[in-house]
Backbone and ligand atoms as CSV (ligand in chain L), in Angstrom:
chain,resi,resn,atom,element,x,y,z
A,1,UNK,N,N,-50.637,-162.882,111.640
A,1,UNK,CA,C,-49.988,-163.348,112.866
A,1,UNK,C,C,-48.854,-164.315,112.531
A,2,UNK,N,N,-47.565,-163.807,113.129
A,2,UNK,CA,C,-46.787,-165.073,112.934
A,2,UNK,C,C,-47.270,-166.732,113.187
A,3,UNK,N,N,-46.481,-167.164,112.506
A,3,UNK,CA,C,-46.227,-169.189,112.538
A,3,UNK,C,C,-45.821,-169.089,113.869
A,4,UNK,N,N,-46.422,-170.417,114.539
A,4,UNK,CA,C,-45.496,-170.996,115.282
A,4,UNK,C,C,-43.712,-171.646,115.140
A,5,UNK,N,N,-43.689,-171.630,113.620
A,5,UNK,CA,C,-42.361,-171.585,113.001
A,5,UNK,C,C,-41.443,-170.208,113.073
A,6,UNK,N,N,-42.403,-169.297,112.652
A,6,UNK,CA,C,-42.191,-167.823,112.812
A,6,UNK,C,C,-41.391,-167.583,113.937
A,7,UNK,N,N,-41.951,-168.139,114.974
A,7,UNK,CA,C,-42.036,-167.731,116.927
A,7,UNK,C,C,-40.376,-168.935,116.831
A,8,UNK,N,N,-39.945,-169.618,116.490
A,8,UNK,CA,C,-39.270,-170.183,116.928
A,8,UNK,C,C,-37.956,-169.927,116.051
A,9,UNK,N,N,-38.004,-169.391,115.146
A,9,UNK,CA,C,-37.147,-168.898,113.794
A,9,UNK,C,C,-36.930,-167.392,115.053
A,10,UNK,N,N,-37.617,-166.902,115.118
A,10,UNK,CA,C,-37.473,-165.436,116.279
A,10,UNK,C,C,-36.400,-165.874,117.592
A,11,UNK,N,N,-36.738,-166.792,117.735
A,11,UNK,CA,C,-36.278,-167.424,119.636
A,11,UNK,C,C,-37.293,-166.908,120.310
A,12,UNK,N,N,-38.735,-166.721,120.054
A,12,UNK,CA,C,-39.731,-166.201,120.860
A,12,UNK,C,C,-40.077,-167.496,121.679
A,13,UNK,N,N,-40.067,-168.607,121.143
A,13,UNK,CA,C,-40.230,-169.962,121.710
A,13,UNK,C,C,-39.197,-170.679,121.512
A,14,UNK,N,N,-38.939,-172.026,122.593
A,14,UNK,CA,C,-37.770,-172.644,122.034
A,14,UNK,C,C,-37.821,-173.440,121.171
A,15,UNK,N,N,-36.478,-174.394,120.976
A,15,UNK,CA,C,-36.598,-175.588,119.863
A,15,UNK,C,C,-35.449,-176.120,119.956
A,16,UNK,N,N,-35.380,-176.995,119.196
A,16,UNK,CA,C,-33.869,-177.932,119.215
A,16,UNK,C,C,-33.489,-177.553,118.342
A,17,UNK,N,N,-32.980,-176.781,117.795
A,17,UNK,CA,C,-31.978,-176.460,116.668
A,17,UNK,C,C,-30.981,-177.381,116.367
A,18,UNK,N,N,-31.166,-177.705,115.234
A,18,UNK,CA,C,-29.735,-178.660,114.378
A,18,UNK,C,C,-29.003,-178.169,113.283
A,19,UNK,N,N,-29.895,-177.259,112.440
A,19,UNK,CA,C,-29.049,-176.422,111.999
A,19,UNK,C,C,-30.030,-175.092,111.212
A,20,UNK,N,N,-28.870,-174.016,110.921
A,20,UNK,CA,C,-29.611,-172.668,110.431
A,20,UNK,C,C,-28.469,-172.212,109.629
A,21,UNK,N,N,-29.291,-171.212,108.367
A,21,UNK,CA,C,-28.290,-170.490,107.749
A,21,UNK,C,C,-28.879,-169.449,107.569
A,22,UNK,N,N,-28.907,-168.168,106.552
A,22,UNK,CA,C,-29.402,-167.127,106.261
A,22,UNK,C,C,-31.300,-167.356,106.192
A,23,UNK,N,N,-31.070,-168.384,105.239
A,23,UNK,CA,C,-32.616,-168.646,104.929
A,23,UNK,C,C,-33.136,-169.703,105.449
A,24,UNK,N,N,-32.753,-170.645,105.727
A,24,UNK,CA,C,-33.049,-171.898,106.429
A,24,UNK,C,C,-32.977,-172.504,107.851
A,25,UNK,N,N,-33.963,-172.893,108.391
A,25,UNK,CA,C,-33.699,-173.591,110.119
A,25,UNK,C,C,-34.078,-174.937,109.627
A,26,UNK,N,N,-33.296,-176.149,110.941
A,26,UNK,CA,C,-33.607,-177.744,111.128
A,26,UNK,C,C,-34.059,-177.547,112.617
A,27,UNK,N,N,-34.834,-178.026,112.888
A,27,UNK,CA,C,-35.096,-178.261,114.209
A,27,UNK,C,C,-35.957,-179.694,114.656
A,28,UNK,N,N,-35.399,-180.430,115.613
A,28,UNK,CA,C,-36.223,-181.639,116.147
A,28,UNK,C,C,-37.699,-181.758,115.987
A,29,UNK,N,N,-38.841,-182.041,115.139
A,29,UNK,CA,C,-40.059,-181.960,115.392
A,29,UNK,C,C,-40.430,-182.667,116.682
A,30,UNK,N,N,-41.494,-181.833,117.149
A,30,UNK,CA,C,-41.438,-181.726,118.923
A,30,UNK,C,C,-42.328,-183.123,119.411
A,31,UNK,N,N,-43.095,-183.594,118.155
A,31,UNK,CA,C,-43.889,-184.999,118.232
A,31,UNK,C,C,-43.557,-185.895,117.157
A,32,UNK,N,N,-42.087,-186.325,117.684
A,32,UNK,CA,C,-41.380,-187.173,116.452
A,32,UNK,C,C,-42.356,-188.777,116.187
A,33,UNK,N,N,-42.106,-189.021,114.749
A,33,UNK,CA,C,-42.397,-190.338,114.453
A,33,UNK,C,C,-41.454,-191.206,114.869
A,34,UNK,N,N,-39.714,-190.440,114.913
A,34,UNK,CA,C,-38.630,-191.783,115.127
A,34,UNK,C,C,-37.643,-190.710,115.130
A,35,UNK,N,N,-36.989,-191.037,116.108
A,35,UNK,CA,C,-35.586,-190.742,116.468
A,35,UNK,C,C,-34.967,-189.889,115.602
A,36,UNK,N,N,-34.885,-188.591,115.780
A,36,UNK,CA,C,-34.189,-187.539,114.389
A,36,UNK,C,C,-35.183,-186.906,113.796
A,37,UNK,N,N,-36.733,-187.438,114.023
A,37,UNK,CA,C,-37.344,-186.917,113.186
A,37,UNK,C,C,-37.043,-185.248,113.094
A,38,UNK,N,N,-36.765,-184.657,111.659
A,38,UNK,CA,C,-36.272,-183.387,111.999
A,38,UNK,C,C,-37.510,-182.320,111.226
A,39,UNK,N,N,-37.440,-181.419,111.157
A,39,UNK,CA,C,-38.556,-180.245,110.339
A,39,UNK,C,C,-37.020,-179.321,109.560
A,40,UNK,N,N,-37.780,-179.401,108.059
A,40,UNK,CA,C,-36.552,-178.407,107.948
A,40,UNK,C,C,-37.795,-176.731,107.018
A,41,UNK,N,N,-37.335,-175.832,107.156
A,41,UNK,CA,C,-38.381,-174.800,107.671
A,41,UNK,C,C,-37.399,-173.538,107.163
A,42,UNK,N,N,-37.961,-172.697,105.076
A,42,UNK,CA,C,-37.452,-171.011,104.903
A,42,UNK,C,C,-37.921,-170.449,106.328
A,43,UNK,N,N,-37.079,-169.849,106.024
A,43,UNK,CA,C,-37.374,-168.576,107.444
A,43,UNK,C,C,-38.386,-167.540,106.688
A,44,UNK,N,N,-38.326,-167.335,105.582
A,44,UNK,CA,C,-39.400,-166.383,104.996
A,44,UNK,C,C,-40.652,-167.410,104.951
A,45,UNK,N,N,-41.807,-166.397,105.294
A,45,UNK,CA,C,-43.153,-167.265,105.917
A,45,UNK,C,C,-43.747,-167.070,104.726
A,46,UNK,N,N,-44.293,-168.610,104.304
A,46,UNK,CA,C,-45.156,-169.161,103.052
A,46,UNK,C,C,-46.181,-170.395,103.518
A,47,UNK,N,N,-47.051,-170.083,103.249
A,47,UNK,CA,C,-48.349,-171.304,103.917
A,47,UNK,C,C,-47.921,-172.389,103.161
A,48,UNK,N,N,-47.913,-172.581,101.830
A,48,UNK,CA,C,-47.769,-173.909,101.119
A,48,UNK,C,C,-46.550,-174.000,100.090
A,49,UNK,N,N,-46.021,-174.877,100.774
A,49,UNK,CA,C,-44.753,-175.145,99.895
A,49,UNK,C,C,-44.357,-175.108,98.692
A,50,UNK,N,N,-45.510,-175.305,97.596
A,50,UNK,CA,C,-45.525,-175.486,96.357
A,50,UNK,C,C,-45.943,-173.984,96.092
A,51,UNK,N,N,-46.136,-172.997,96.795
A,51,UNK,CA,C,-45.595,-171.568,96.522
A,51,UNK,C,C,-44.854,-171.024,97.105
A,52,UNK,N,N,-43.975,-171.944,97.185
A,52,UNK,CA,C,-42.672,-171.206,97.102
A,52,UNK,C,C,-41.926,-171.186,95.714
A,53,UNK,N,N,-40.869,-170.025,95.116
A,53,UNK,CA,C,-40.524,-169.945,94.321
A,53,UNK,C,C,-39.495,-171.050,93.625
A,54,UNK,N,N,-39.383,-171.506,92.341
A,54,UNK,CA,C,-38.227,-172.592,92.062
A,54,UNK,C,C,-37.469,-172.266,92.413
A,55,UNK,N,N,-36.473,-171.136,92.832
A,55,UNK,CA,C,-35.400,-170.746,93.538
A,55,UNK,C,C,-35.435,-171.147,94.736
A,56,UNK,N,N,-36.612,-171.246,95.662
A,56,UNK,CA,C,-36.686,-170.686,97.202
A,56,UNK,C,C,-36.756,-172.386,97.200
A,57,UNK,N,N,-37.132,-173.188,97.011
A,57,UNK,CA,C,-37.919,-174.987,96.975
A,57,UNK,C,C,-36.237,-175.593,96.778
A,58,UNK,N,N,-35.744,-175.426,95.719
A,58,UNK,CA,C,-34.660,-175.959,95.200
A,58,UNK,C,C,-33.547,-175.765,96.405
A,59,UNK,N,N,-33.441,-174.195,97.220
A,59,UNK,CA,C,-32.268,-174.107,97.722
A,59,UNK,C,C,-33.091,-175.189,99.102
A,60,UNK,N,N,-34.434,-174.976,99.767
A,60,UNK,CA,C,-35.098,-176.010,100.538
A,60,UNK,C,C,-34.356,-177.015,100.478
A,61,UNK,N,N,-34.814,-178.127,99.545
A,61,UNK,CA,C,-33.782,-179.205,99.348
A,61,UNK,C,C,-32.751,-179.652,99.482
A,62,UNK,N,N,-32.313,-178.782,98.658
A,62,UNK,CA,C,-30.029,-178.880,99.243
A,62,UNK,C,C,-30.300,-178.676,100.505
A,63,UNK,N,N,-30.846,-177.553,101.438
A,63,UNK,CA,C,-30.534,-177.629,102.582
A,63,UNK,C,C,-30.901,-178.709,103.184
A,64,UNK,N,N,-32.003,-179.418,103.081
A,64,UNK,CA,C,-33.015,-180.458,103.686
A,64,UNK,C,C,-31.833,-181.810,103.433
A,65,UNK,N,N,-30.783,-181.698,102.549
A,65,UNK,CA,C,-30.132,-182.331,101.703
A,65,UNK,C,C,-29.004,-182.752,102.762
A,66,UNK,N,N,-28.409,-181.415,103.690
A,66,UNK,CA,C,-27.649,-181.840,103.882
A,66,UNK,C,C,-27.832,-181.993,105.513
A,67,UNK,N,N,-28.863,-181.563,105.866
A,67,UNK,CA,C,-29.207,-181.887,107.192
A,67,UNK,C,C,-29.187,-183.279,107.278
A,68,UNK,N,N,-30.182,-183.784,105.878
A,68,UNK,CA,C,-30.415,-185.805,106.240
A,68,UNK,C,C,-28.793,-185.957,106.253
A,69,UNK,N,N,-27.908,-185.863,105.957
A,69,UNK,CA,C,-26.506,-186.091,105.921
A,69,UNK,C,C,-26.257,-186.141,107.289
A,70,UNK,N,N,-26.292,-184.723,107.858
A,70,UNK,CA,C,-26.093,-185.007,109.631
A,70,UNK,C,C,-26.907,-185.887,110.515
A,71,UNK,N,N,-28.062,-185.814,110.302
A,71,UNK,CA,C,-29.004,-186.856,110.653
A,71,UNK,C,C,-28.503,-187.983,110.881
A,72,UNK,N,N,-28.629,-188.918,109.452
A,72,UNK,CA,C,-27.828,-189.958,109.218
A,72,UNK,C,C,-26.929,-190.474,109.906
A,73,UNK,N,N,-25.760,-189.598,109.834
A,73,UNK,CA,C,-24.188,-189.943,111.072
A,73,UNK,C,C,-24.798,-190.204,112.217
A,74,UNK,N,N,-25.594,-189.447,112.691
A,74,UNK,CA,C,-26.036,-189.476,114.529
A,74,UNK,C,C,-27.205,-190.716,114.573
A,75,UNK,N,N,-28.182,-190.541,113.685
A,75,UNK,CA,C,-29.132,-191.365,114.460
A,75,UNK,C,C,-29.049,-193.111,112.806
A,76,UNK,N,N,-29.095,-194.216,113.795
A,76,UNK,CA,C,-28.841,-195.848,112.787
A,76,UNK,C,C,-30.179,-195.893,112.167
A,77,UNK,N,N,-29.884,-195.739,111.114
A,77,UNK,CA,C,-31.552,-195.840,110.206
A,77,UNK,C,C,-30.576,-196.536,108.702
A,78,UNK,N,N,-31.959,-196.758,107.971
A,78,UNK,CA,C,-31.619,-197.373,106.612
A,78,UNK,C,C,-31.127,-195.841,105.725
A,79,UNK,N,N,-32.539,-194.999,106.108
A,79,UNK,CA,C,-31.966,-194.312,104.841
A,79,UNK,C,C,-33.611,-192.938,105.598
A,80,UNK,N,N,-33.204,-191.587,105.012
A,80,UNK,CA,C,-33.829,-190.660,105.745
A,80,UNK,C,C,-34.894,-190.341,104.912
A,81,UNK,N,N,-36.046,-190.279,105.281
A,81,UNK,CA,C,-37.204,-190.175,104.453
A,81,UNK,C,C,-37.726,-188.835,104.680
A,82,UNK,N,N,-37.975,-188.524,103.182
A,82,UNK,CA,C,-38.699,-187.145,103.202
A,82,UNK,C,C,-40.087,-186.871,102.624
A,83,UNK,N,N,-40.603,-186.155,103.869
A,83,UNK,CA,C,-42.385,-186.040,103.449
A,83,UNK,C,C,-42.656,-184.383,103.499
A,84,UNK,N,N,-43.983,-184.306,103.253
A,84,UNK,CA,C,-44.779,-183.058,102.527
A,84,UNK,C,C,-46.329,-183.413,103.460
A,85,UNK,N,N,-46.269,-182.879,104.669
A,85,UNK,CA,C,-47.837,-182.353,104.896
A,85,UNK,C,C,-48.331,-181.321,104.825
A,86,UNK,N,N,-48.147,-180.556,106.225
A,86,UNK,CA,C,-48.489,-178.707,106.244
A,86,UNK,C,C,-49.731,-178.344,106.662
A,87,UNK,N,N,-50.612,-179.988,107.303
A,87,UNK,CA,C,-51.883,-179.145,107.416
A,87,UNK,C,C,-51.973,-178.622,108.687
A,88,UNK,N,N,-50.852,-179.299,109.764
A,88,UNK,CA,C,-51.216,-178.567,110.843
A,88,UNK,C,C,-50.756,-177.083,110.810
A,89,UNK,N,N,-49.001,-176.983,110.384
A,89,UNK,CA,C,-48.689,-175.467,110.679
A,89,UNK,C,C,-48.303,-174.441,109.054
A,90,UNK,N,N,-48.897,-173.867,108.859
A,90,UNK,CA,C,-49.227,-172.810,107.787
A,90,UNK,C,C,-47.959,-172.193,107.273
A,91,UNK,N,N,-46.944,-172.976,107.711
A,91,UNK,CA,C,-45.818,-172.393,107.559
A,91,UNK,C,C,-45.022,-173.934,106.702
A,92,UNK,N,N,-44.541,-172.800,105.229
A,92,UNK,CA,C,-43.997,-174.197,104.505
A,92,UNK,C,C,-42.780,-175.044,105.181
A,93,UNK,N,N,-43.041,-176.403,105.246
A,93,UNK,CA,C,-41.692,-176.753,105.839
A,93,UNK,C,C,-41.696,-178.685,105.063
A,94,UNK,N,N,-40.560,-179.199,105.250
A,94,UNK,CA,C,-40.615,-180.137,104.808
A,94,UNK,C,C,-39.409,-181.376,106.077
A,95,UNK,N,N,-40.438,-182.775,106.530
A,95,UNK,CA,C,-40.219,-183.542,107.272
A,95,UNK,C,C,-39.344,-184.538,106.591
A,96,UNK,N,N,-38.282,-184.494,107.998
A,96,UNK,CA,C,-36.882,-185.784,107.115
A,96,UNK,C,C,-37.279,-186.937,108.442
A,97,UNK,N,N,-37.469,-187.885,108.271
A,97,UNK,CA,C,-37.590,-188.946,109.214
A,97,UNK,C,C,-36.785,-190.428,108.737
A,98,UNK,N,N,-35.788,-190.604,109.654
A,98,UNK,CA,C,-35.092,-191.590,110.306
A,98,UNK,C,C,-35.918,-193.026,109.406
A,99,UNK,N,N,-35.370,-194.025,108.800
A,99,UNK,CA,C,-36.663,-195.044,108.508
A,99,UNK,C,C,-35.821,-195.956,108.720
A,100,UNK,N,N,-36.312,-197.199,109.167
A,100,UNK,CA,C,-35.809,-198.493,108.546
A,100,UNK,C,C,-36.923,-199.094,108.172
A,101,UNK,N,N,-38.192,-198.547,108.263
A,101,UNK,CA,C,-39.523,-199.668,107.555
A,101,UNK,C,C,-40.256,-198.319,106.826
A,102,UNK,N,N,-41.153,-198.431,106.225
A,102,UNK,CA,C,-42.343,-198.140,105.919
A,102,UNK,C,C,-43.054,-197.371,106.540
A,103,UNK,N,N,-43.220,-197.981,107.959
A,103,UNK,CA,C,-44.461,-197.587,108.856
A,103,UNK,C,C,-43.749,-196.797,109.449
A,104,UNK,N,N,-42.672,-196.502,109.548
A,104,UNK,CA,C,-41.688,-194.890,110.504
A,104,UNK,C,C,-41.950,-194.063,109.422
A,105,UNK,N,N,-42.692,-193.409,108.454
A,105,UNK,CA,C,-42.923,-192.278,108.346
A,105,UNK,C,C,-44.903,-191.910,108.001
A,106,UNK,N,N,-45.600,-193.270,108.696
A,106,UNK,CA,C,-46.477,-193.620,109.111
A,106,UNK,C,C,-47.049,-192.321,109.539
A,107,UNK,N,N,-47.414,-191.137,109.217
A,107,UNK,CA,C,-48.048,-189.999,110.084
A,107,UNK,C,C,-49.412,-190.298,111.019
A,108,UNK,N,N,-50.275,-191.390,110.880
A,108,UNK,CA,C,-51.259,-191.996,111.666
A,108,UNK,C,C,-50.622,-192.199,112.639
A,109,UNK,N,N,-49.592,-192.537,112.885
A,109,UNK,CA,C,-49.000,-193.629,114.003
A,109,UNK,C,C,-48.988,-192.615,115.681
A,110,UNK,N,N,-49.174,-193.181,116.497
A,110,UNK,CA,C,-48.612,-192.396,117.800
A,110,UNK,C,C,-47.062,-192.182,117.874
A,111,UNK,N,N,-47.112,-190.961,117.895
A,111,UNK,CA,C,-46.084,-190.492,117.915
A,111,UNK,C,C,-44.803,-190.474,119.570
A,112,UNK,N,N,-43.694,-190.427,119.589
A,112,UNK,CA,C,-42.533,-190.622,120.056
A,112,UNK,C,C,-42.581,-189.436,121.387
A,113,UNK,N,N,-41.970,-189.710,122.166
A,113,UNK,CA,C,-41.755,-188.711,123.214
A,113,UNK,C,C,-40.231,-188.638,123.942
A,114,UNK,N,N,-39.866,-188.037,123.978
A,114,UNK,CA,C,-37.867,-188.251,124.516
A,114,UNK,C,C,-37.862,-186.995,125.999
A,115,UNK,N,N,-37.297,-187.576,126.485
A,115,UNK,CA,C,-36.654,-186.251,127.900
A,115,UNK,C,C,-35.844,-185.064,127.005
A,116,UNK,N,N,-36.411,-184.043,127.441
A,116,UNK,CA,C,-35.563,-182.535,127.012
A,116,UNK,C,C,-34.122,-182.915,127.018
A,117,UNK,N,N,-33.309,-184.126,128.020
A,117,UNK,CA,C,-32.267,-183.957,127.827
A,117,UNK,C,C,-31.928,-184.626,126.707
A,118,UNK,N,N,-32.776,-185.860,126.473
A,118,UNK,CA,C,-32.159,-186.745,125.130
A,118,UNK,C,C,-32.592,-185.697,123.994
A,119,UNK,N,N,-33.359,-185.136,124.050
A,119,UNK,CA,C,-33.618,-183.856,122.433
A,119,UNK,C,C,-32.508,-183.153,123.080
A,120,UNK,N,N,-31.655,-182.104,123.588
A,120,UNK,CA,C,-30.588,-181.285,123.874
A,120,UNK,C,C,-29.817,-182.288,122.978
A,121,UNK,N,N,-29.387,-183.207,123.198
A,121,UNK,CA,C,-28.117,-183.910,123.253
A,121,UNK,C,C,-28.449,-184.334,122.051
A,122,UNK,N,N,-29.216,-185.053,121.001
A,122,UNK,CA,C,-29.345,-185.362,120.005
A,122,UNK,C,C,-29.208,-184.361,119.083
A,123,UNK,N,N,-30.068,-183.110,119.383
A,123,UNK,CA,C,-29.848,-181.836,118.143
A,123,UNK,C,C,-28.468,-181.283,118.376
A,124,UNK,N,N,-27.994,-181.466,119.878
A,124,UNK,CA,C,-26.549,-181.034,119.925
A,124,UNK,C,C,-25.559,-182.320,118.938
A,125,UNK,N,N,-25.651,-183.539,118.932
A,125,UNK,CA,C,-24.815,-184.302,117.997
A,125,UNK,C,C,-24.846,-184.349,116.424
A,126,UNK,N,N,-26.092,-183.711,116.209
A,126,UNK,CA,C,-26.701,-183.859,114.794
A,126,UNK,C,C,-26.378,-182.569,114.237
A,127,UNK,N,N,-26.386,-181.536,115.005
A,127,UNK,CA,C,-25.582,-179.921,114.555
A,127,UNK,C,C,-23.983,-180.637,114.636
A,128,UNK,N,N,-23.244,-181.324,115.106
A,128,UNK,CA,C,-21.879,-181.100,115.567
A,128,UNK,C,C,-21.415,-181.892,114.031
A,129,UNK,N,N,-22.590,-182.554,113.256
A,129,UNK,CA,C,-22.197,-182.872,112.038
A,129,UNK,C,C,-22.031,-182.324,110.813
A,130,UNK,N,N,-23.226,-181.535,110.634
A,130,UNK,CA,C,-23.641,-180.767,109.778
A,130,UNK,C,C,-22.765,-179.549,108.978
A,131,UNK,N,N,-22.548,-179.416,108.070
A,131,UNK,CA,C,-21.623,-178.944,107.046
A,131,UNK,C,C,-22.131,-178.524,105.812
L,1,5GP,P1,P,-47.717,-180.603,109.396
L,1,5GP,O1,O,-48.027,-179.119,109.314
L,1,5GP,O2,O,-46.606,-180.999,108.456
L,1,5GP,O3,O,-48.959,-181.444,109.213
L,1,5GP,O4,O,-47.219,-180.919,110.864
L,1,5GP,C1,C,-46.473,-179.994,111.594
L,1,5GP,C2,C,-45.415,-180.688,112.416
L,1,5GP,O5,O,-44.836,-179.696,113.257
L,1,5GP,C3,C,-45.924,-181.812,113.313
L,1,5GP,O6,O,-45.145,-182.993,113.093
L,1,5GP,C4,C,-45.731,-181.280,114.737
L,1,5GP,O7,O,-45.330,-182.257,115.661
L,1,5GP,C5,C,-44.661,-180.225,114.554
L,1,5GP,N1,N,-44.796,-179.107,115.474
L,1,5GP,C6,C,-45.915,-178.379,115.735
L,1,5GP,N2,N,-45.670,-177.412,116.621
L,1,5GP,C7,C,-44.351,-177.497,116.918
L,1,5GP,C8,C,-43.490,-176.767,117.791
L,1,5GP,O8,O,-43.891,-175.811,118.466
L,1,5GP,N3,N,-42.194,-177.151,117.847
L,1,5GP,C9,C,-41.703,-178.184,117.101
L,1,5GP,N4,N,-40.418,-178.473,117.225
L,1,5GP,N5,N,-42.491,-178.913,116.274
L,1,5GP,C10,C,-43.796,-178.574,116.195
């Protein structure tokens, strides 16, 4: 059965898109820790990241690479932090979150909630960077 990553890589469900290329989507994670929190997500479906191929991980990165770049411009943080869970969705992906402390990439923490229009308008400023 497809990912719920799957379903949204399709447009079967929506998402905030910030950015996509052949192999790669960014999209707003939908229960952010902090402002930007983004998901960056191969479009080819792999449960755990660390099987993915050194080819497939490496190009991950650069992309993940240059999303925190757009990120960055749009949302005031120190510096964009990148994490590795996966236990909720089976689909490899890797989390860039916004920090100025420690405790913003806190995954215990209660998580963030924004109006559909402030996510529109944020993944719309954070794509209008991205390069
Ligand atoms: P993990 O698998 O890394 O433990 O967590 C999966 C992440 O995906 C969580 O931060 C969760 O909020 C996010 N997430 C789960 N379902 C959806 C969804 O349908 N849309 C978006 N944008 N994010 C999701």
């Amino acid at each position: 059965m497809a990912t719920i990553f799957t379903k949204i890589i399709n447009r079967e469900i929506p998402a905030y898109v910030v950015a996509e290329d052949k192999n790669f989507i960014a999209f707003l994670d939908i229960n952010p820790l902090a402002e930007g929190h983004t998901l960056v997500v191969p479009k080819r479906e792999e449960d755990y990241i660390f099987d993915l191929s050194d080819h497939e991980i490496s190009e991950l990165i650069v992309f993940a690479k240059r999303v925190a770049q757009s990120i960055r411009k749009v949302v005031p943080c120190k510096r964009i932090g990148l994490s590795v869970i996966g236990l909720e969705v089976p689909h490899a992906h890797v989390h860039l979150v916004p920090l100025n402390t420690t405790n913003d990439i806190n995954f215990a923490k209660p998580k963030l909630s924004f109006t559909k229009e402030h996510y529109v308008a944020l993944a719309q400023r954070i794509s209008a960077t991205f390069k």
